[in-house]
C-alpha positions as a Markdown table, in Angstrom:
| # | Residue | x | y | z |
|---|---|---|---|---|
| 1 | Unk | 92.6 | 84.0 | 88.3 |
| 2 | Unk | 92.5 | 81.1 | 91.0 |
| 3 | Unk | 90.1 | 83.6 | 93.2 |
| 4 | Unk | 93.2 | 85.3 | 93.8 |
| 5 | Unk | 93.4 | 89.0 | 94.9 |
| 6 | Unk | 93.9 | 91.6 | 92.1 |
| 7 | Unk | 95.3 | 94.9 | 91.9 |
| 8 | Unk | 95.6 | 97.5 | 89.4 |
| 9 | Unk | 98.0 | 100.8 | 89.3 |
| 10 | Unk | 97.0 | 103.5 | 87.1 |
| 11 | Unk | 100.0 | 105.6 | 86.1 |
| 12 | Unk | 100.0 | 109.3 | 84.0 |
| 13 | Unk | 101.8 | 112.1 | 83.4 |
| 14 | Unk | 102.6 | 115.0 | 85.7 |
| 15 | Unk | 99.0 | 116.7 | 87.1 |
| 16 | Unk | 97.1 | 114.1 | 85.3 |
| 17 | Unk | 95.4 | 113.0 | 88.1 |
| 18 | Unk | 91.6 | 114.2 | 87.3 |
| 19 | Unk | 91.9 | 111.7 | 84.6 |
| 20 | Unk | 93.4 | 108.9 | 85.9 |
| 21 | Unk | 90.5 | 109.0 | 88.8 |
| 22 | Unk | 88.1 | 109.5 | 85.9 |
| 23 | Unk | 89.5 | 106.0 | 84.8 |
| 24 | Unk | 89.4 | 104.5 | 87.9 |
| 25 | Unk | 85.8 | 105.6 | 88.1 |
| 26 | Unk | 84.8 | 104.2 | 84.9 |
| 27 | Unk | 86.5 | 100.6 | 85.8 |
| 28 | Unk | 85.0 | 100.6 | 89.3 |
| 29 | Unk | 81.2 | 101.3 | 88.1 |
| 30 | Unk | 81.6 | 99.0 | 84.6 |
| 31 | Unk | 82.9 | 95.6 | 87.1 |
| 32 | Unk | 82.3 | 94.4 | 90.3 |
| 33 | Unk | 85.9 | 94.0 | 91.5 |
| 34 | Unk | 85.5 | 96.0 | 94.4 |
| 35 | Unk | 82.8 | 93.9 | 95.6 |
| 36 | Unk | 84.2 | 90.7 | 95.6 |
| 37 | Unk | 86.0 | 88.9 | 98.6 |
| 38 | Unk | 87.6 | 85.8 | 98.2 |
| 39 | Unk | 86.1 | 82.8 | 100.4 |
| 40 | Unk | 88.7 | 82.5 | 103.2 |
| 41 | Unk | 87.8 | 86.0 | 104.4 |
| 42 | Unk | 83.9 | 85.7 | 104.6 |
């Protein structure tokens, strides 16, 4: 992706929102997105 910033939005139904941050669990602890900064800001 060019070392480009990437987001993601997570949408559900109405009071969905255990599982949608039960998703966004999952995806933080199976990558390493979070941990990444792209090499103009280090």
């Amino acid at each position: 992706m060019n070392n480009l910033p990437v987001g993601i939005q997570l949408i559900g139904n109405y009071f969905s929102e255990a599982k949608l941050l039960n998703i966004a669990h999952i995806f933080q602890t199976n990558t390493n997105w979070h941990n990444l900064t792209p090499e103009e800001f280090k």
